[in-house]
C-alpha positions in Angstrom: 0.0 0.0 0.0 1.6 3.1 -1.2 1.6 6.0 1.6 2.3 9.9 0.9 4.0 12.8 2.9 5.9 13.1 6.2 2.8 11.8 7.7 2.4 8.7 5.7 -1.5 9.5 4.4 -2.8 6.4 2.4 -3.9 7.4 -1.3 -7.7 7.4 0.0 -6.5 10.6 2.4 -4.6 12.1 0.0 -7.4 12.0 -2.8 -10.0 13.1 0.6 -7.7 16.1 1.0 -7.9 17.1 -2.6 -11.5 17.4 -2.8 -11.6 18.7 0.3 -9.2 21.7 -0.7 -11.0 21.8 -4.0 -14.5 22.7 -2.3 -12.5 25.4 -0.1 -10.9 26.9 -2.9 -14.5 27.2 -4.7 -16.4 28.8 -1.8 -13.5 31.3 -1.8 -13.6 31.9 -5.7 -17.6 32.3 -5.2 -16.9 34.7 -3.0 -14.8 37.0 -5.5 -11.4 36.1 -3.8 -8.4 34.5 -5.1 -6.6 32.4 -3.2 -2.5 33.8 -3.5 0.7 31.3 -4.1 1.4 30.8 -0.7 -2.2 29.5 0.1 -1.7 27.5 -3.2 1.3 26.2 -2.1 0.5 25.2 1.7 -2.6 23.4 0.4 -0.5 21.5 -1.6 2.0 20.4 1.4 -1.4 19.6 3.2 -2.6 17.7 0.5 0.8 15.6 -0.4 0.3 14.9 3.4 3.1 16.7 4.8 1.4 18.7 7.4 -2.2 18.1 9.1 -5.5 20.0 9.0 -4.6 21.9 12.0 -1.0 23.2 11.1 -2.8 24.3 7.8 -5.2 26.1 8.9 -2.4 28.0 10.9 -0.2 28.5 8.1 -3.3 29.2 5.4 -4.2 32.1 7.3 -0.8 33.5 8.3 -0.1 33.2 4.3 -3.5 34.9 3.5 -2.5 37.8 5.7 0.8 37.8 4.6 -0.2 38.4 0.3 -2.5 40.5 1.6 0.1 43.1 2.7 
């Protein structure tokens, strides 16, 4: 069985995590925002299963506030 990321997610998590983002991303788009590189890119370590939901959501937000500037 063929695991991803630092955190070993199984290819069931991984695909989970995709949608997942996906559905985030497109309440954000709906909402006439788009999401910057460094959101891209930390949805992408969360989604190769690198880092969990909660460090994430952290870093997401941190990243948001930080293209915003």
């Amino acid at each position: 069985m063929a695991v991803y990321g630092a955190l070993n997610i199984s290819k069931t998590e991984k695909d989970a995590r995709a949608v997942a983002v996906r559905e985030a991303l497109a309440i954000t788009r709906l909402e006439g925002s788009e999401p910057g590189q460094l959101v891209l890119a930390t949805y992408e370590q969360y989604i190769a299963g690198n880092i969990d939901w909660d460090t994430c959501e952290k870093q997401v937000k941190a990243a948001a506030i930080k293209e915003l500037r």
